[in-house]
LOGUVO-283522 format. One record per atom (N, C-alpha, C): z, x, y; residue in three letters. Coordinates in steps of 0.2 Angstrom, whole numbers, plus 5000, padded with zeros to 4 digits. Layout:
BEGIN
ZXYALA
...
***
This chain:
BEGIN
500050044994UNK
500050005000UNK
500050045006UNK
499550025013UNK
499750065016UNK
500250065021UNK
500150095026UNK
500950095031UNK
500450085038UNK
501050025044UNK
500850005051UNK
500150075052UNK
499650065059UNK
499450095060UNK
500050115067UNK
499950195070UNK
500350175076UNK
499950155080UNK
500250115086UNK
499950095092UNK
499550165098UNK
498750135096UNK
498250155100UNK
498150115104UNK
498050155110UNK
497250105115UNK
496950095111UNK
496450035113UNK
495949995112UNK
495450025111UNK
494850035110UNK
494450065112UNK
493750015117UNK
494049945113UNK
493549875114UNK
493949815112UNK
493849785115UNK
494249705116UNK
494349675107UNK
494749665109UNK
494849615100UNK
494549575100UNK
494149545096UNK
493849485092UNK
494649425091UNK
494249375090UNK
494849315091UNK
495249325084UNK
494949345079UNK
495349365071UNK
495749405071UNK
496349355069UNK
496849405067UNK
496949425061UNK
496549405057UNK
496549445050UNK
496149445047UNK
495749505046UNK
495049515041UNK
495349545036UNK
494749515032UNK
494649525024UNK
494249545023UNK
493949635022UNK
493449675021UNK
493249665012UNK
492849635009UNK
492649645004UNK
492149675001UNK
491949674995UNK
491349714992UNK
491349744985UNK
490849774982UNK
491149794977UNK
491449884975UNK
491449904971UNK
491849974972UNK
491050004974UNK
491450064978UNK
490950094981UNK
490550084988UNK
490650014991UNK
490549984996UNK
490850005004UNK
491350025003UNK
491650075008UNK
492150045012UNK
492549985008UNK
493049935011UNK
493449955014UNK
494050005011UNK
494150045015UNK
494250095022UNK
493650125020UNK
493450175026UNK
493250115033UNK
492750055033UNK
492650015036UNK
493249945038UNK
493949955034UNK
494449935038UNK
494949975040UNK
494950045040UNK
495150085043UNK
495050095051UNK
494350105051UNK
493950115058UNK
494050045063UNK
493949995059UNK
493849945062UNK
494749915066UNK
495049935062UNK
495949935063UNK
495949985069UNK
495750035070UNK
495850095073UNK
495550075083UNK
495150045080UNK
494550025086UNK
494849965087UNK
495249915085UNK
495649855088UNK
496349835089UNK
496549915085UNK
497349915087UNK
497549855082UNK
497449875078UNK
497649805072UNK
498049875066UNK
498349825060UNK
498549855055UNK
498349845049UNK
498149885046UNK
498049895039UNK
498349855034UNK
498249855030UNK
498449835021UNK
498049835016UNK
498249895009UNK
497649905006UNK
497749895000UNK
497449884997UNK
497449854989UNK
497349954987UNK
497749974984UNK
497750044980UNK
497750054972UNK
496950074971UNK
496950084960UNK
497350134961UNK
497450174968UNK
498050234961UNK
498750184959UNK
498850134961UNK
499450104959UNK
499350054953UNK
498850064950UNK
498450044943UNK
498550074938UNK
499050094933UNK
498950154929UNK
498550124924UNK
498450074922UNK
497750064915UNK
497250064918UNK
496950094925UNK
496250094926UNK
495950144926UNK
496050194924UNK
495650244923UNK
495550244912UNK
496150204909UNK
496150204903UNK
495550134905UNK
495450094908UNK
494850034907UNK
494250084907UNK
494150124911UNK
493550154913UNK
493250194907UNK
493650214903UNK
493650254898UNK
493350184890UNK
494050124891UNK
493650094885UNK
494050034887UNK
493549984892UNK
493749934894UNK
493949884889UNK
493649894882UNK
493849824876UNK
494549834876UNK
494849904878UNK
495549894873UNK
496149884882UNK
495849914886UNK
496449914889UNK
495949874899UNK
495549804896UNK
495549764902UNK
495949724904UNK
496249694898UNK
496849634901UNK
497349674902UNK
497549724902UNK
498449754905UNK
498049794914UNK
497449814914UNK
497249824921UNK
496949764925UNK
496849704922UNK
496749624924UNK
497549624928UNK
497849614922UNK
498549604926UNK
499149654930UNK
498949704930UNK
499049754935UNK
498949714939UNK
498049714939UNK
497849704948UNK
498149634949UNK
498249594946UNK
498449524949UNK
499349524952UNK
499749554948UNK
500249584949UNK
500349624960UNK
500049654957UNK
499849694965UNK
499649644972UNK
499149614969UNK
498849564973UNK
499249514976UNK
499949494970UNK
500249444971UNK
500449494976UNK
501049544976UNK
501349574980UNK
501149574990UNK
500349584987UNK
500049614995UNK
500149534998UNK
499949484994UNK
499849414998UNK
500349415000UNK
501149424997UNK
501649375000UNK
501749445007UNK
501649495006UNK
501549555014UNK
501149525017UNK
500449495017UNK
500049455022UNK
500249405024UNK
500649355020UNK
500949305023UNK
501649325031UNK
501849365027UNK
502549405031UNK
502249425038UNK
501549465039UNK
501349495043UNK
501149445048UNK
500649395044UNK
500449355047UNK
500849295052UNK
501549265050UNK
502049245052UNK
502249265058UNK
502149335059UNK
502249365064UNK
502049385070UNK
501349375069UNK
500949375074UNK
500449435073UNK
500649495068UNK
500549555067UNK
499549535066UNK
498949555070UNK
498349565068UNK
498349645062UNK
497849595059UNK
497949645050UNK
497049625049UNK
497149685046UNK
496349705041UNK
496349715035UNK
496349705030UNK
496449715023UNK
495749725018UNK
495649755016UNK
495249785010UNK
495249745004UNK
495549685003UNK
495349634999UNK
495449575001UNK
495349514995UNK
495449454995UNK
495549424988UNK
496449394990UNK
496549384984UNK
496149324981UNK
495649294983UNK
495549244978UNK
494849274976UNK
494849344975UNK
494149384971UNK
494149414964UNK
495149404962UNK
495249424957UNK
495149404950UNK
494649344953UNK
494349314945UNK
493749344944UNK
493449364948UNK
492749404949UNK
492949464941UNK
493249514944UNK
493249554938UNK
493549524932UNK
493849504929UNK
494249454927UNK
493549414921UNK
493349394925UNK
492649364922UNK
492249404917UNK
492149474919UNK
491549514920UNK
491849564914UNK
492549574914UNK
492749634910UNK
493249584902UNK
493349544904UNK
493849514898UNK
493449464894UNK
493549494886UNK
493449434882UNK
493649354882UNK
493149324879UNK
493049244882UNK
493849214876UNK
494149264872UNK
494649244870UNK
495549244874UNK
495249314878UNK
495749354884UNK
495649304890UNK
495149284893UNK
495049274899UNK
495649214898UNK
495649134896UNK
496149094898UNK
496749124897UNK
496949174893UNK
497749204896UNK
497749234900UNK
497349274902UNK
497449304909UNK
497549244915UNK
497049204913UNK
497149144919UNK
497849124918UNK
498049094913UNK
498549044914UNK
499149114915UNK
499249164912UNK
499749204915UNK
499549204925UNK
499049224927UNK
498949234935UNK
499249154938UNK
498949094937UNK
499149064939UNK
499949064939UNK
500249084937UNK
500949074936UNK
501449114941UNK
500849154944UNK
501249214949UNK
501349184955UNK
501749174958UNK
501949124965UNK
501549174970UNK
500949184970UNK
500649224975UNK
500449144983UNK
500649174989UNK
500849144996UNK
499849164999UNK
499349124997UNK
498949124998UNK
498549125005UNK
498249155010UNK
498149145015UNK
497649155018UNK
496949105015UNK
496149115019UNK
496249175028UNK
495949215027UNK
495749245031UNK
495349225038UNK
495549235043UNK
494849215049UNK
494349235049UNK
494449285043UNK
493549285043UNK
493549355037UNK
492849365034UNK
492849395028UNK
492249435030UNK
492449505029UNK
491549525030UNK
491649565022UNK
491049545018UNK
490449555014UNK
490149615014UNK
490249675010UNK
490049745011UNK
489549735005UNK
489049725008UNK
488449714999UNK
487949775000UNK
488049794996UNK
487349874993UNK
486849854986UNK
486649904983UNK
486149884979UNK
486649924973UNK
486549924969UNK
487149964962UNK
486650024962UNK
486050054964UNK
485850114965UNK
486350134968UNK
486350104975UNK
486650164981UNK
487350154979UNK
487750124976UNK
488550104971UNK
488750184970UNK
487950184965UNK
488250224959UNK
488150294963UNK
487750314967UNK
487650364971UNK
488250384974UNK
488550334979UNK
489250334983UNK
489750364977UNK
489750334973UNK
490350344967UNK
490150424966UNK
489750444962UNK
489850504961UNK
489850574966UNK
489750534970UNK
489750564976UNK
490550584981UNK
490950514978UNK
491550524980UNK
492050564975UNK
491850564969UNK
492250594964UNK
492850584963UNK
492950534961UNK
493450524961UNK
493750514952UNK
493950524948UNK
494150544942UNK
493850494937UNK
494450444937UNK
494450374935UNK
493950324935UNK
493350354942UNK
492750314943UNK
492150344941UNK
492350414936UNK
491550424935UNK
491150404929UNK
491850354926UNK
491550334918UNK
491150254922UNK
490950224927UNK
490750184929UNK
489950184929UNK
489750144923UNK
489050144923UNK
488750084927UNK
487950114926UNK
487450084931UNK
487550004927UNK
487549984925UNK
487649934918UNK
488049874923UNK
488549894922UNK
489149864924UNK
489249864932UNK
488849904934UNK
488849874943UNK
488149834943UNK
487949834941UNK
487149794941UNK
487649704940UNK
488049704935UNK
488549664934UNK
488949624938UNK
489249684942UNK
489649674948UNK
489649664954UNK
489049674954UNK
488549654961UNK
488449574961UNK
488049554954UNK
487949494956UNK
488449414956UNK
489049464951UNK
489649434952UNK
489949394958UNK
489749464963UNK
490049464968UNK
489449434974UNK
488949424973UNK
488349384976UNK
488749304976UNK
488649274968UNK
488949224966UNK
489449214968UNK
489849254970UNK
490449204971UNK
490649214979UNK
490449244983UNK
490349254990UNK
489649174991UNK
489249184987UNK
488949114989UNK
489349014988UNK
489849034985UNK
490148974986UNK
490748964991UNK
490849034990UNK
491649034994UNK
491548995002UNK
492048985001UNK
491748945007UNK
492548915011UNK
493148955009UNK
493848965013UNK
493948995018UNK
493449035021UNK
493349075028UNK
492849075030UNK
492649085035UNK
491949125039UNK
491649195036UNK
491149195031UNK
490949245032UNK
490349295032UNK
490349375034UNK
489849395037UNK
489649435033UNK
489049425028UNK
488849495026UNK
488549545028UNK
488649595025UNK
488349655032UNK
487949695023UNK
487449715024UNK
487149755019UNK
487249845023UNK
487649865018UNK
487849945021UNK
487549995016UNK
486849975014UNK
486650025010UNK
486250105016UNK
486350065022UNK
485950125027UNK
486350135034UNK
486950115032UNK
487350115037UNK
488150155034UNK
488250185038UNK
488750255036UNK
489650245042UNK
489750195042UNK
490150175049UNK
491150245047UNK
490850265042UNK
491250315042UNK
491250365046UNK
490650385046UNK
490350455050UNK
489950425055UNK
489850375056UNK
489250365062UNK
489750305067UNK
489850325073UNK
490250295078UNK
489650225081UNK
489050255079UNK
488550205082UNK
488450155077UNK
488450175069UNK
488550115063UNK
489050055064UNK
489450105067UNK
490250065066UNK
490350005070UNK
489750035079UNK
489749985084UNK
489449925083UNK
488649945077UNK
488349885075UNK
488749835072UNK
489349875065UNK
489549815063UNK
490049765067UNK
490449815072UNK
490849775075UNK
490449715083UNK
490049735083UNK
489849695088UNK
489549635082UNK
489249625078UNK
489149585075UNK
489949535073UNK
490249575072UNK
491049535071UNK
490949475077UNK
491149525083UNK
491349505088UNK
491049465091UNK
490349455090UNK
489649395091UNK
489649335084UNK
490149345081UNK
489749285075UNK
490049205078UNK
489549165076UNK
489949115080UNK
489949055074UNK
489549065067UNK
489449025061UNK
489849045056UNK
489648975051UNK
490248985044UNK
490049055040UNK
489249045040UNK
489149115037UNK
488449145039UNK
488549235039UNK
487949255043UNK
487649325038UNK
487249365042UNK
487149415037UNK
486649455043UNK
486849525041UNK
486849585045UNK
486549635042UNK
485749655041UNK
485549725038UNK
485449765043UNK
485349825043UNK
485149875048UNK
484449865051UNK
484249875058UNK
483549855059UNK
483449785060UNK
483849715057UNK
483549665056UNK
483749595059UNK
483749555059UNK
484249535062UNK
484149455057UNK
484749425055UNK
484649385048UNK
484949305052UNK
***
């Protein structure tokens, strides 16, 4: 989990959202892109962390044996972060967050057997997790080429048994289920040519589309205007 950012200037006026929901699949850059955008509007963080997963790097390796105990890791976690955004949001506190709990069926679906998945569900539903739609969700969509590119490229231990297979999977999961969602505003942004880590001028694109969106949902590639 992460900790307050401390208070900066502004750099630019805050949008009316007090709480965004950076979404996307691994590799998408949820993180680094609620980092920036926190930094740039004096808001606070909160982040869903695999290293506080200890079965995920054992799923990566041999997802039949060990998906449901890293299913219910992350559901566990997520229950935690939600009753924190609840707390924050009570408060007045503007927050960014690098998920959304109501995405954790998405893997859930995609990784556990059709005899596993109704246990998984009826144990999650059981977890008193304090639910709270976001004022808005931005959609970090790429292509599972540029996925798999990013990943190996960030090396990161646990994520290099991640085949082309299974992001091909999780792409369209995540298509699917961003196409019905329909509990917040939101904006997808296509970040397969946009770098808002490194590039201050990436970063402006995607926040000035925040800051302009005035629909339940929009969508944003580089160059184009959707």
């Amino acid at each position: 989990m992460s900790t307050p950012l401390p208070v900066v200037t502004a750099r630019a006026a805050r949008p009316a959202y007090q709480y965004i929901a950076i979404e996307g699949p691994i590799g998408a850059g949820k993180t680094a892109l609620a980092t920036r955008l926190a930094e740039r509007w004096s808001m606070q963080t909160l982040f869903e962390s695999h290293a506080d997963n200890p079965f995920l790097e054992r799923f990566w390796r041999d997802a039949s044996r060990h998906a449901l105990a890293a299913q219910l890791s992350v559901a566990l976690q997520r229950e935690r972060l939600s009753h924190e955004v609840a707390a924050r949001r009570a408060a007045g506190v503007p927050l960014v967050t690098n998920f959304l709990a109501e995405r954790n069926d998405v893997f859930a679906r995609l990784t556990l057997p059709e005899d596993e998945l109704p246990l998984y569900r009826a144990l999650a539903e059981r977890l008193p997790a304090q639910t709270s739609a976001p004022d808005l969700v931005v959609y970090l969509q790429a292509s599972p080429e540029a996925l798999y590119a990013r990943i190996q490229k960030r090396a990161v231990a646990a994520e290099q048994h991640i085949s082309d297979a299974f992001l091909r999977s999780l792409c369209d999961s995540y298509n699917e289920f961003f196409y019905h969602y329909d509990h917040a505003p939101v904006l997808t942004v296509g970040v397969e040519n946009l770098h808002p880590l490194d590039s201050d001028a990436d970063l402006a694109l995607i926040a000035e589309r925040i800051e302009t969106m005035r629909g339940r949902k929009e969508s944003f590639v580089k160059g184009t205007s959707l």
